[in-house]
C-alpha positions in Angstrom: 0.0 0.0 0.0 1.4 3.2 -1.0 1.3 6.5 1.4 -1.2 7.7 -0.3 -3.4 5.0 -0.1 -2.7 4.9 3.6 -4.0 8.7 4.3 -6.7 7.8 2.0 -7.9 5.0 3.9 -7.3 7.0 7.2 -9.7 9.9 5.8 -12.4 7.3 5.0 -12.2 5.6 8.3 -13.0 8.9 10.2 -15.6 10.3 7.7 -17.1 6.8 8.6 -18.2 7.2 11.9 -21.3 9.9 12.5 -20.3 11.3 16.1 -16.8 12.1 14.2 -18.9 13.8 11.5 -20.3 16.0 14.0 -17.7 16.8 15.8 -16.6 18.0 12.1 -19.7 20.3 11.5 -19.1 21.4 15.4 -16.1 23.0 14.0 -17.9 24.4 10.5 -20.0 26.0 12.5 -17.3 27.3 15.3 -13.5 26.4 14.3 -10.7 26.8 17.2 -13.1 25.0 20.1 -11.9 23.4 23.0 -12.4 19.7 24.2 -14.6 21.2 26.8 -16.2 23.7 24.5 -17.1 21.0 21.8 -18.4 18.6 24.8 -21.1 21.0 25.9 -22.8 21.5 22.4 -22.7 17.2 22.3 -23.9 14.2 24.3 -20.6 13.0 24.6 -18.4 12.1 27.5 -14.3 13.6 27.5 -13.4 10.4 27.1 -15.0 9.6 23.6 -14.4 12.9 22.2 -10.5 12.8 23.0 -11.1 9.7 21.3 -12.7 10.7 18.2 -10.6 13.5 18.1 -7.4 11.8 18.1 -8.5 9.9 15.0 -9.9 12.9 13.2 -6.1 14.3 13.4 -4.3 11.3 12.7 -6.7 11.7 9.3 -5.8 15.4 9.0 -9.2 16.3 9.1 -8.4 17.9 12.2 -5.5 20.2 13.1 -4.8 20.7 16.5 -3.0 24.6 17.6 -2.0 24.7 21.4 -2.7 27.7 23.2 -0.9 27.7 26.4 -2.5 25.6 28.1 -5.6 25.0 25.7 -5.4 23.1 23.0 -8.1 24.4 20.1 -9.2 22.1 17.3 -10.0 23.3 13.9 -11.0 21.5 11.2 -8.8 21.3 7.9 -10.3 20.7 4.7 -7.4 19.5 2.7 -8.2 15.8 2.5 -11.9 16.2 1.8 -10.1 18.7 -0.7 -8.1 15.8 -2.4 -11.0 13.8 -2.4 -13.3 15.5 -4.8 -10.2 16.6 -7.2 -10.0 12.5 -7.9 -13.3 12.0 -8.0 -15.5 14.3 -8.7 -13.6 17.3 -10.0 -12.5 16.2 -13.1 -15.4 14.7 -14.3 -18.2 17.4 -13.4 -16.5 20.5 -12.3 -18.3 23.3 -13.9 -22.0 22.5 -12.7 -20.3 21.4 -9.4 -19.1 25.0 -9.1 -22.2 26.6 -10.0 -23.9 24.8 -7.5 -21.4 25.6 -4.6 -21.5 29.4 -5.7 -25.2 29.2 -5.2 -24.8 27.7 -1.9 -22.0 30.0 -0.8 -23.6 32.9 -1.0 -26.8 31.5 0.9 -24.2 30.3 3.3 -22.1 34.0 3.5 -25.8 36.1 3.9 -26.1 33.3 7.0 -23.2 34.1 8.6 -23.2 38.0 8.3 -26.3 37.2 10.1 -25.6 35.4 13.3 -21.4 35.4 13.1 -19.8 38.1 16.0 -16.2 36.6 16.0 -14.6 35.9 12.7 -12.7 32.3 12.9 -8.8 31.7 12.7 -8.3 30.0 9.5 -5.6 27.0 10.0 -4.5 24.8 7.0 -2.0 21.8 6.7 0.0 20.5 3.8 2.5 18.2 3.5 5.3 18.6 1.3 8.5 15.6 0.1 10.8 18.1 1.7 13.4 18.8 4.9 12.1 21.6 7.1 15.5 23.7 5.8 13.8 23.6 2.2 10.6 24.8 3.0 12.1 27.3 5.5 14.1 28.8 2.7 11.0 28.4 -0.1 8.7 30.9 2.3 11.6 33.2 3.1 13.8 34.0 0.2 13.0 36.3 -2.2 14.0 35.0 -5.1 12.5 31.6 -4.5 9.0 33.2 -3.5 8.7 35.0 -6.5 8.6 32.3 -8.5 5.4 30.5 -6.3 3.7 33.2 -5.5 4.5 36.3 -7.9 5.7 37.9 -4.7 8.8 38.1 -3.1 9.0 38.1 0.5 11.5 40.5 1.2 13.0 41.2 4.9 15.9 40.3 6.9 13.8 38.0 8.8 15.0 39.2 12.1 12.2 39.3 15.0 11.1 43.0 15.2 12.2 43.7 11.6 9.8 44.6 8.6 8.5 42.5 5.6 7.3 43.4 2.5 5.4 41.5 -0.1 6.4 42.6 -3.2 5.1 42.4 -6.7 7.5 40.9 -9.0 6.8 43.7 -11.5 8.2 46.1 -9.7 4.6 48.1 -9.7 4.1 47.8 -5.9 3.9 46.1 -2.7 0.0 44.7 -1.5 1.4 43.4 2.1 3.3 44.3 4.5 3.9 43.7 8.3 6.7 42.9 11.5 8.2 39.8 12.5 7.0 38.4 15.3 9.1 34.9 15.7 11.4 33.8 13.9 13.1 30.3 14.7 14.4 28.6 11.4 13.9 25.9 10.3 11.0 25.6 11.9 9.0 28.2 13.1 7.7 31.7 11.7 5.0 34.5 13.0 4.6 38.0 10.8 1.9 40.4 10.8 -0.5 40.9 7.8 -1.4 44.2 6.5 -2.2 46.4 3.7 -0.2 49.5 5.4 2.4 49.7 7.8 0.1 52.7 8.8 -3.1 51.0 9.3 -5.1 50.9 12.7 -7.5 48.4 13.7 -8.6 48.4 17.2 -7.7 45.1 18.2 -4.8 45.0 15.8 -3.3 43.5 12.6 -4.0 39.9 11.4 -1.1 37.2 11.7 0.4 34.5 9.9 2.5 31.6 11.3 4.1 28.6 10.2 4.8 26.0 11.6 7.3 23.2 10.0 7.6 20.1 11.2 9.3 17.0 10.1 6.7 14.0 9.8 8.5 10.3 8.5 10.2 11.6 5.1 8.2 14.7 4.6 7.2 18.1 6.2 4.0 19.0 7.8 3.3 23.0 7.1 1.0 24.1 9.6 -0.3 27.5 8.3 -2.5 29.7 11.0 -4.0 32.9 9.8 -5.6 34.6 13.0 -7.3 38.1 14.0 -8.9 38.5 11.0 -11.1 42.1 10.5 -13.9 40.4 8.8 -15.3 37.2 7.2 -14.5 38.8 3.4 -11.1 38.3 3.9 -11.5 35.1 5.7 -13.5 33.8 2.6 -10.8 35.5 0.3 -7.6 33.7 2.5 -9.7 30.4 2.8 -8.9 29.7 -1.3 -6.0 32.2 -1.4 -3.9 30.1 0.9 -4.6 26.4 -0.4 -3.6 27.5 -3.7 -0.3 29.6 -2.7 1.2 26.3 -0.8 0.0 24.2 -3.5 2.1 26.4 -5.3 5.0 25.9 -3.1 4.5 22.3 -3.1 4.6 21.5 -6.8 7.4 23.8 -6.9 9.5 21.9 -4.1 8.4 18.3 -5.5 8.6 18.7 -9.1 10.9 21.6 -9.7 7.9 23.6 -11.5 5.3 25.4 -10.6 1.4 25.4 -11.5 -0.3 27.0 -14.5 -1.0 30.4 -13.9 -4.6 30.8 -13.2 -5.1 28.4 -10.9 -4.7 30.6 -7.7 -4.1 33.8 -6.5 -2.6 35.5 -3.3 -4.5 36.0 -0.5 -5.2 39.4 0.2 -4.9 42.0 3.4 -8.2 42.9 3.3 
């Protein structure tokens, strides 16, 4: 059995099991819970949630962010992801599509509705790479620019500035401070449009997190204190597609078509 067929079959056994299924719309509805937040809203004892959980993240379905002492669950996509581009994707995309637009926006009038906190977004990919390579993919200039049609230009020195800069030379759409900085394996920036703009509970941030996992590296990216659910929605494809990106470009020496993603914006 390859690796692939061994996360597939991982995936399936979680999705298979309902209480793990709600435990996953738990998260839809409210990522970044708590074991004690998501065992109020359900009839289910510590025990078998720790449990479930465990089994959700060993299928990546889950990603798991400690918080001091918290740990806070959120609920990553990617494999569900994977799943439709083999099966479905390529056989029925463009009605697909229409019909998830349609249901989007139903979804997106709900939410402006009834949301008061807009969620962290987490995603996790893993990439046939050592933690030095990745490191160097999301801090060198040169080497961004060809992933992302940006280069990430700073000294990368805690305290100092970044910039995000258009390889075109017409601008710069992000810019921010680092915050941590501990190669190969850890790094924390801010995320802003302006190094002058003001937001009352401050500017959005960005870590990653690299770890090695068996022959490959798990990137952990967390996207947190966001202004408002536009740019969460706009971050929540803009990300996926931008370590993609990286991924092709680290595994096969060549990037994707352009097109096929865009970089997350500010705002």
């Amino acid at each position: 059995m390859t690796p692939q067929q061994d996360a597939l079959d991982r995936v399936f056994k979680a999705l298979a099991d309902p209480s793990r299924r709600l435990l996953l719309d738990r998260l839809r509805q409210e990522n970044g819970q708590t074991l004690t937040q998501l065992c109020s809203t359900l009839e289910m004892a510590r025990q078998s949630a720790t449990q479930h959980l465990d089994l959700l993240a060993q299928a990546d379905l889950v990603v798991v962010v400690r918080r001091g002492r918290e740990r806070l669950h959120y609920l990553n996509p990617a494999p569900i992801h994977e799943i439709g581009e083999r099966w479905i994707a390529a056989y029925d995309a463009p009605r697909l599509a229409a019909l998830s637009t349609i249901r989007d926006r139903a979804e997106e009038t709900a939410m402006t509705e009834t949301a008061t906190t807009v969620p962290t977004y987490v995603y996790v990919t893993y990439i046939r790479a050592s933690a030095e390579q990745v490191w160097k993919a999301l801090t060198d200039a040169d080497l961004t620019a060809q992933y992302w049609h940006h280069a990430n230009v700073s000294d990368w020195q805690v305290g100092s500035p970044w910039e995000h800069r258009r390889v075109d030379g017409s601008g710069v759409d992000v810019v921010g401070t680092v915050l941590e900085a501990e190669p190969p394996t850890r790094l924390s920036v801010t995320f802003e449009d302006s190094p002058h703009e003001e937001r009352a509970n401050g500017p959005s941030v960005v870590t990653f997190l690299i770890e090695p996992h068996a022959d490959v590296v798990r990137l952990t990216v967390t996207h947190e204190n966001l202004p408002n659910m536009e740019m969460h929605n706009g971050i929540s494809s803009g990300w996926p597609a931008v370590l993609a990106n990286l991924k092709s470009l680290l595994e096969t020496g060549e990037v994707l078509p352009s097109g096929l993603w865009e970089m997350p914006s500010a705002t």
